[in-house]
C-alpha positions as CSV (number, residue, x, y, z in Angstrom):
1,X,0.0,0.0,0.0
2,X,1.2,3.4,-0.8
3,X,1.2,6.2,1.8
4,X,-0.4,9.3,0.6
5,X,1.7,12.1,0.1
6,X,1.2,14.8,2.9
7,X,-0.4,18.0,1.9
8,X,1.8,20.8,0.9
9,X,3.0,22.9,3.5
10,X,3.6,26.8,3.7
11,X,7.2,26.2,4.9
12,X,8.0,23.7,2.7
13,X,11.8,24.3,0.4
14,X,11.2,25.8,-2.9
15,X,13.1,23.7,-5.5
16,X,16.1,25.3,-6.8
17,X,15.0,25.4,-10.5
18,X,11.9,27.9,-8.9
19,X,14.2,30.6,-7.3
20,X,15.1,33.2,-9.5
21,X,18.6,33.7,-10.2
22,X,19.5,37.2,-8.0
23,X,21.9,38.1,-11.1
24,X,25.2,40.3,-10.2
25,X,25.4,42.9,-7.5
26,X,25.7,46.0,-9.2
27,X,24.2,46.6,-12.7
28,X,26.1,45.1,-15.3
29,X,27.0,48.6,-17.1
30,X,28.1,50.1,-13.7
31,X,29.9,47.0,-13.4
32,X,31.6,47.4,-16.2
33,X,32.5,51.4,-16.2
34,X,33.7,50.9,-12.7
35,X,36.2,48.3,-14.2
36,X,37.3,50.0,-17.2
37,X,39.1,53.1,-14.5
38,X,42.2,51.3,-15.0
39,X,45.1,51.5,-13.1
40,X,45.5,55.4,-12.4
41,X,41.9,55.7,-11.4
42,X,42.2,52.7,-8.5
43,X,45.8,54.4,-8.1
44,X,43.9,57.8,-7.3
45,X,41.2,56.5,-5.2
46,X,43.4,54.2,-2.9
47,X,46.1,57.5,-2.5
48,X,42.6,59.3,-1.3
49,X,42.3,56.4,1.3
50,X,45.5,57.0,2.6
51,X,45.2,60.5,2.6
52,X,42.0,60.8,4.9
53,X,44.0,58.0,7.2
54,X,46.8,59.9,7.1
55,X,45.1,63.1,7.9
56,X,42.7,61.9,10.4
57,X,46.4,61.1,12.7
58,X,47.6,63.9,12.2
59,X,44.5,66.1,13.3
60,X,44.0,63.7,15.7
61,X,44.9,65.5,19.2
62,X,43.2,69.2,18.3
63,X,40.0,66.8,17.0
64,X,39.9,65.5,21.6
65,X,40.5,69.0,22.1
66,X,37.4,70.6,21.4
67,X,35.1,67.4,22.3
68,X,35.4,65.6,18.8
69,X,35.7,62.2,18.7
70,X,38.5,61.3,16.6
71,X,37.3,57.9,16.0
72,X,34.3,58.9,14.7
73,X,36.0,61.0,12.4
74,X,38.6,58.5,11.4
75,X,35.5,56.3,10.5
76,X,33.7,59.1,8.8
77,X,36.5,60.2,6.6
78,X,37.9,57.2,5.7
79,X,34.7,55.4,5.3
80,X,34.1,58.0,2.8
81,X,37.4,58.4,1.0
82,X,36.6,55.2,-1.7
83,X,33.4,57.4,-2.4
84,X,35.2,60.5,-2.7
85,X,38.1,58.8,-4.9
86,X,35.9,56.3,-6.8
87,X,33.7,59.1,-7.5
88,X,36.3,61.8,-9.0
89,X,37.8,58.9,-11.1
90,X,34.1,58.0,-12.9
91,X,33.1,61.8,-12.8
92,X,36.5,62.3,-15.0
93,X,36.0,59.4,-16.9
94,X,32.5,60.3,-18.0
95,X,32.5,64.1,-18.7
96,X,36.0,63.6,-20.7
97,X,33.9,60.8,-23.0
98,X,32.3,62.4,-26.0
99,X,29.4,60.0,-26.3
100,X,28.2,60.0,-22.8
101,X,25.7,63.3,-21.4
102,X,27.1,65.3,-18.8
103,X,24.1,64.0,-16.6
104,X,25.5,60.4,-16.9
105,X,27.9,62.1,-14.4
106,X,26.2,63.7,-11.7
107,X,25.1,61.1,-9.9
108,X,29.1,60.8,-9.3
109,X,29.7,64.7,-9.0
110,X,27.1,64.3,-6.3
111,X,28.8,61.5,-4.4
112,X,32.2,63.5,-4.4
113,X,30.3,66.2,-3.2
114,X,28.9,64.5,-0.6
115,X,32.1,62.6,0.4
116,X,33.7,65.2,0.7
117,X,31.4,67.5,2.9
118,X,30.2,64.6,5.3
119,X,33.6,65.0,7.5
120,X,33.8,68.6,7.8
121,X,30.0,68.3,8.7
122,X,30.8,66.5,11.5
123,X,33.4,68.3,13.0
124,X,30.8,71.8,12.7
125,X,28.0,69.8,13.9
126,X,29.6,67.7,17.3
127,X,31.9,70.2,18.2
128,X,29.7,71.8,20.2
129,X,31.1,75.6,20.7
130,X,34.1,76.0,18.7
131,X,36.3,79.6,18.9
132,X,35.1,81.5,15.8
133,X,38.6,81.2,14.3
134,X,38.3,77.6,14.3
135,X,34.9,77.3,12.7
136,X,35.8,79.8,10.0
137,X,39.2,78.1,9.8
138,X,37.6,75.1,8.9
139,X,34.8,76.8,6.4
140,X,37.6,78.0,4.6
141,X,39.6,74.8,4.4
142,X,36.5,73.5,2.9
143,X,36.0,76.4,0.1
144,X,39.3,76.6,-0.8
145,X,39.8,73.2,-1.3
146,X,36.4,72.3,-2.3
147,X,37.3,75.4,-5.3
148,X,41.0,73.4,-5.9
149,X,39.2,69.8,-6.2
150,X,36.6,71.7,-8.8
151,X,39.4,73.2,-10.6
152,X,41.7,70.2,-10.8
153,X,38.8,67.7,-12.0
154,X,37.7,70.2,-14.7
155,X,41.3,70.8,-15.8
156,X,41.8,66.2,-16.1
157,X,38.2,66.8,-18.1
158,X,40.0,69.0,-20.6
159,X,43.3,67.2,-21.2
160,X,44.4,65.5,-23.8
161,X,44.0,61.5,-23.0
162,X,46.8,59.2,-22.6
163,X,47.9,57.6,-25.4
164,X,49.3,53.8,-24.8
């Protein structure tokens, strides 16, 4: 005699044929762009890494001195630096390509942006009461490099590429 088969339950396993494949991670044209920086574009955006690691050491004691955590900085500004690298590399590479629109771009422009506001941010906003001189200090550190960046980004857009 043959048992009959027990009803179907709600928690039963799905057969692997039934799941749909979750295909890759990131779009495949993403994918692709992000691989075709080459080497001086993941040069430039693990230098950036090392800069904000670098930097974060070195500002390290005046950070503790007016109530900032320096690990939360550390975390913010080099958590942010592959965004802030990654990001100047693609916006390059897309505003120096001829057959691409600028606003193919700007979703990177506005990542750098971002990246590179978020730690300076932090520092204005958990400081507490910071001397005048230091806030305005640090609001010019940000224009006048923020203007620099701008400048040296539109200057790679407008040179000649590498031949090789």
């Amino acid at each position: 005699m043959v048992a009959p088969e027990p009803p179907e339950s709600p928690w039963s396993p799905v057969p692997l044929d039934l799941v749909p494949d979750p295909g890759p991670t990131l779009p495949p044209r993403l994918r692709d762009e992000l691989r075709e920086l080459g080497t001086v574009g993941r040069a430039w955006a693990a230098t950036v890494v090392l800069l904000c690691l670098a930097r974060a050491l070195v500002i390290w004691p005046a950070l503790s001195g007016y109530g900032i955590s320096p690990w939360w900085f550390l975390v913010l500004d080099v958590g942010t630096a592959p965004a802030y690298g990654v990001g100047q590399a693609m916006s390059v590479k897309l505003l120096r390509d001829e057959t691409r629109p600028v606003r193919d771009a700007l979703p990177w422009i506005a990542c750098v942006l971002g990246a590179f506001l978020a730690p300076y941010a932090y520092v204005l906003h958990s400081a507490g009461h910071l001397p005048g001189y230091v806030t305005w200090g640090v609001v010019a550190w940000v224009l006048i490099y923020g203007t620099f960046v701008a400048w040296r980004m539109a200057r790679e857009v407008r040179m000649e590429p590498l031949v090789g």
